[in-house]
C-alpha positions as a Markdown table, in Angstrom:
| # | Residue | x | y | z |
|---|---|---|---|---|
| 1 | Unk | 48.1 | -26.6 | -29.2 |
| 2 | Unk | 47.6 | -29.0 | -32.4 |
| 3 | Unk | 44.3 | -30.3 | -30.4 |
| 4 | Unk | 42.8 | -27.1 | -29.7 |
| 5 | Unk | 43.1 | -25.9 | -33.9 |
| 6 | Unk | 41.8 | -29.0 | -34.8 |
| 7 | Unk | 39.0 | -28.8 | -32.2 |
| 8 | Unk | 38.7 | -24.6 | -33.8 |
| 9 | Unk | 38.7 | -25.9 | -37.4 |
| 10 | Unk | 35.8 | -28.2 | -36.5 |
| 11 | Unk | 33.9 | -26.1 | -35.1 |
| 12 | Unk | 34.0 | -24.0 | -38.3 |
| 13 | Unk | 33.1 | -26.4 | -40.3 |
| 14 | Unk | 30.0 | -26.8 | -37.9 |
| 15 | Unk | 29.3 | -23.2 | -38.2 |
| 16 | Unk | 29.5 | -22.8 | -42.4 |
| 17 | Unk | 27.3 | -26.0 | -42.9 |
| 18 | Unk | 24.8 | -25.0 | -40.0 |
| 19 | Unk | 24.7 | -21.4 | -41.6 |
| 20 | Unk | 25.3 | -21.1 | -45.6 |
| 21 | Unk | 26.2 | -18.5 | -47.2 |
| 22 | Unk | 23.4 | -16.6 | -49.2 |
| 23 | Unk | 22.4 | -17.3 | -52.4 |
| 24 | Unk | 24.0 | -14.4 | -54.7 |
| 25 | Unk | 21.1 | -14.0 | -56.9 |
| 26 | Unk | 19.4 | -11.2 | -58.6 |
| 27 | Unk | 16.5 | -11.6 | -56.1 |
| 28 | Unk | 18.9 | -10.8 | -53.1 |
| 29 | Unk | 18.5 | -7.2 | -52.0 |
| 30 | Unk | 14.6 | -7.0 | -53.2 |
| 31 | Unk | 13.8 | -10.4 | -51.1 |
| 32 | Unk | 16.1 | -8.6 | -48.0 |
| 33 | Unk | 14.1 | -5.7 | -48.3 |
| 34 | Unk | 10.6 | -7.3 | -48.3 |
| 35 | Unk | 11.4 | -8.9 | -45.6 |
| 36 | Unk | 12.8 | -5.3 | -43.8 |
| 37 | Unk | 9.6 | -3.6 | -44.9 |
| 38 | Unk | 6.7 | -7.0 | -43.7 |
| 39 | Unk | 8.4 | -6.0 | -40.5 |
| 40 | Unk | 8.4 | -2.4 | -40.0 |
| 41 | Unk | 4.4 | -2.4 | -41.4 |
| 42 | Unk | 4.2 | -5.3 | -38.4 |
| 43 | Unk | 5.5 | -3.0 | -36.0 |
| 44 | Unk | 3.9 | 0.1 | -37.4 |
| 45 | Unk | 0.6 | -1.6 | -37.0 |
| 46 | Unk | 1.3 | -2.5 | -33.6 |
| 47 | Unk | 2.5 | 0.7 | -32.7 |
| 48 | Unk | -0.8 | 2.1 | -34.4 |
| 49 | Unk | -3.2 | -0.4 | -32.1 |
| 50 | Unk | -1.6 | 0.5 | -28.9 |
| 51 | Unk | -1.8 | 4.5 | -29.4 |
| 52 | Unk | -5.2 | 3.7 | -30.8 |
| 53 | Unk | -6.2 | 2.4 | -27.5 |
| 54 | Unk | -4.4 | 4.9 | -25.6 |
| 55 | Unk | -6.6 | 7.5 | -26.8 |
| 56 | Unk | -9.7 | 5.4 | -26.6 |
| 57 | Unk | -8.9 | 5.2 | -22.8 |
| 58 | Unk | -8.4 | 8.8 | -22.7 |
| 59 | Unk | -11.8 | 10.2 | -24.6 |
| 60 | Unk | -13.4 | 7.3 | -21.7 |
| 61 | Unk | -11.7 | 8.7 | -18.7 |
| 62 | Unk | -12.9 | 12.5 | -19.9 |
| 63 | Unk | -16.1 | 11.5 | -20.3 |
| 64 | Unk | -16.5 | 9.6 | -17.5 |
| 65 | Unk | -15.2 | 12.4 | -15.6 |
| 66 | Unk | -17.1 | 15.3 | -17.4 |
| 67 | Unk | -20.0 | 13.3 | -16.8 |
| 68 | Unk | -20.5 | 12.1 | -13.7 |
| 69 | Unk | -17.4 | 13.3 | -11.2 |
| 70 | Unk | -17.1 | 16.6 | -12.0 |
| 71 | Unk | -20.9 | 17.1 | -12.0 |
| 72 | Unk | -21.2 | 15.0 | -8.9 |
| 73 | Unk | -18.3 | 17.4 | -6.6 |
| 74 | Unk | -20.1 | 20.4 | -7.5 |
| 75 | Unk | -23.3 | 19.3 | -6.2 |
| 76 | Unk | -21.5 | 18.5 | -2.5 |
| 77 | Unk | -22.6 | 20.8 | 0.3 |
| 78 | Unk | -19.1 | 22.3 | 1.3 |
| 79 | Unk | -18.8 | 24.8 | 3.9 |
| 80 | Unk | -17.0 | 27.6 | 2.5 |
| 81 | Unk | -16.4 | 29.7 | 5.1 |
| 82 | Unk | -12.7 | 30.7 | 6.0 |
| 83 | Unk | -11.1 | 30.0 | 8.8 |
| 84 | Unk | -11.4 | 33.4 | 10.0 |
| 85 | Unk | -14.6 | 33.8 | 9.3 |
| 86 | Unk | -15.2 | 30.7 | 11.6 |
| 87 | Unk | -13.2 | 32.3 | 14.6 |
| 88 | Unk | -15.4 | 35.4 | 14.0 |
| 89 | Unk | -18.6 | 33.7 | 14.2 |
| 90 | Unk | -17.4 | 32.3 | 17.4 |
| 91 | Unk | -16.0 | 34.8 | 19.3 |
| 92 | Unk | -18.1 | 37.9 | 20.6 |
| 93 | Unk | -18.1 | 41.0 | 18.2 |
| 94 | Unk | -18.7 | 43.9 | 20.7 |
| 95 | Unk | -18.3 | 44.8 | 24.6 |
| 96 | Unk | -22.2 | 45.5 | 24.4 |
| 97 | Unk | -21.9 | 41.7 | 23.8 |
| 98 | Unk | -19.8 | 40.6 | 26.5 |
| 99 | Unk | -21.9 | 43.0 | 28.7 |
| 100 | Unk | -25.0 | 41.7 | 27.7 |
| 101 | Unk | -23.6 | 38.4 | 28.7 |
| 102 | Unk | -24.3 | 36.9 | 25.4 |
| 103 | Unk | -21.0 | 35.3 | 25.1 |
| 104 | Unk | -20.9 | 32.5 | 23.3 |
């Protein structure tokens, strides 16, 4: 049990030379907080760029599609007759028809 406190204590001693404390100066908490603030504007820039883009791919899209798809789909030749109105076309309206032997 000796072995494994000394082995503990060593590895403290790693640890406190490897990472001092910090210097207790005047400058402490202002340096801290530069360095707090340098990365929140980093991030808030970043986060600005991306939404930045965002939007510029939006205004594209809408104008791309307010432009030439939308314009483009209402120029297509669809039928728009129902389905009824299909089945009525196709079947004979009267007897005068049927009698006339103009069934189609």
């Amino acid at each position: 049990m000796d072995g494994m406190n000394d082995k503990l204590d060593a590895v403290w001693v790693e640890y406190r030379n490897a990472c001092p404390d910090p210097d207790p100066s005047a400058d402490f908490m202002p340096r801290m907080w530069q360095k707090i603030e340098a990365q929140r504007l980093a991030m808030a820039f970043t986060f600005r760029r991306v939404v930045q883009g965002c939007v510029l791919a939006t205004v594209a899209l809408a104008i791309v599609l307010g432009v030439i798809v939308i314009p483009h789909l209402q120029n297509l030749e669809l039928d728009s007759a129902s389905y009824v109105d299909v089945l009525a076309a196709d079947l004979p309206n009267t007897y005068v028809d049927i009698l006339n032997g103009d069934i189609k």
